[in-house]
Structure formats: C-alpha cells, structure tokens
N, C-alpha and C positions, 0 to 999 in steps of 0.2 A: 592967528585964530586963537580966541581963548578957551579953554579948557572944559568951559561948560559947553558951549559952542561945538567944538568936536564930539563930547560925551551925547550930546545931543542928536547929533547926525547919526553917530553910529546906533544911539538908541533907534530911530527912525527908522535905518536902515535896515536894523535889526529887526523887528516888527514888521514892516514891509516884505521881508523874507520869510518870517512864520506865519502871515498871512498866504503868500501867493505859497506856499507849501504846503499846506491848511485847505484849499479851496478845491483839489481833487476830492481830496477825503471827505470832504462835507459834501459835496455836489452828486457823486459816485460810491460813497461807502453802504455800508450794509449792503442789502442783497439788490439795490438799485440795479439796473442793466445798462452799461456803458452806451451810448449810443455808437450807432457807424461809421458815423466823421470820426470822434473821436480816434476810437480805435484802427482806421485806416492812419490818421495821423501819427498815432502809437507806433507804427508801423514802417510807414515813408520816411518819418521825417529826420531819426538819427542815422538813416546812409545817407538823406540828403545835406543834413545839418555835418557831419565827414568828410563829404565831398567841396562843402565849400571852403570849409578849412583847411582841409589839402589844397584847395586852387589860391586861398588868403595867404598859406605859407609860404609856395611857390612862383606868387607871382614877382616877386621881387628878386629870382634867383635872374641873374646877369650872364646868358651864355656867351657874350662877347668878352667877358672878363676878365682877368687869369685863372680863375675858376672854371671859369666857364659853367658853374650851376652845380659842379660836381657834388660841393657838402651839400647842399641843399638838397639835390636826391638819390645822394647814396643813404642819406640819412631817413630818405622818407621810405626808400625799399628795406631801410631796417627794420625801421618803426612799423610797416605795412609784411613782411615777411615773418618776424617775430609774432609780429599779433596772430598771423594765420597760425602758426606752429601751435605756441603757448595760449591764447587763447586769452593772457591777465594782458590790459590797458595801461595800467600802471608798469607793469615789467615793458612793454612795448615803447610806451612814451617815454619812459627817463632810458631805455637805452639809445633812443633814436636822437634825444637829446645831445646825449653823451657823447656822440658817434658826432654830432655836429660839430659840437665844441671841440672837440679831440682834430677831427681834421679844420675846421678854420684854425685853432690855435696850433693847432703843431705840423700840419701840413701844408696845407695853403696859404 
C-alpha cells in the first residue's frame, strides 16, 4: 500500500469518526429534549453492550483443557470485583488483563 493511499484511509477514517461524534450534538444539543428511545437506550444498552463482551471473552475458555478455564475467569472475577470496589474501568481492565497474562504465562 503506498503512502498516500494509507494517509488517505486514515484521513477518511478520521472524518468518519468526527462525524458520527458530531451527530448527537447536532441532533440533541441546546435545550432540545432527548426523546425516550433514545434515552432508554442510554440506559440498556452499556450493561447489555458488558454483557456480551463478557460471553465474547469467555466463550473460547476450554473447560476440558489443562486449564480448564481457570485464567479465563479468575481473570474475569478480577476485572468484575475490582470494578465493583474501585469503581475506575481502566484500573479494572489492565488488572484483569494482567491477572490473565500472569497466570497463562507463568502458571498454566
């Protein structure tokens, strides 16, 4: 791929992204009133958009294994116990990561 070619895409992509980030603000901002879908959405849809994520990551853990699933969700009661306590995403997610890495690579 040549160089203008990638500069291109990512221009594209770029734009594409300050677009659909743009289009609440424009549609909803000032003192417009959110409609009720919407806001239901606002609502439902990041424990649901969680929940699948959790089932994306775990459906590949292997209980037959020599693991038997273990890293897969000891890591995920990290990342899921941590988040209850502390309440930051970021502290949650990179230790629940950590915790993965740590036991595939040096325990299992």
């Amino acid at each position: 791929m040549s160089r203008e070619r990638a500069l291109l895409i990512i221009m594209i992509v770029a734009v594409c992204t300050l677009i659909t980030r743009l289009i609440p603000f424009v549609l909803f901002g000032g003192k417009r009133k959110v409609p009720l879908a919407v806001s239901y959405l606002g609502q439902i849809l990041p424990p649901a958009i969680m929940a699948t994520l959790v089932v994306y990551c775990l459906k590949g853990a292997n209980l037959f294994s020599a693991s038997h699933g273990i890293p897969e969700f000891a890591s995920a009661a990290v990342t899921a116990l941590l988040h209850i306590w502390k309440r930051n995403v970021l502290l949650s997610i990179a230790a629940g990561t950590l915790c993965y890495m740590f036991l595939v690579q040096s325990v299992f």
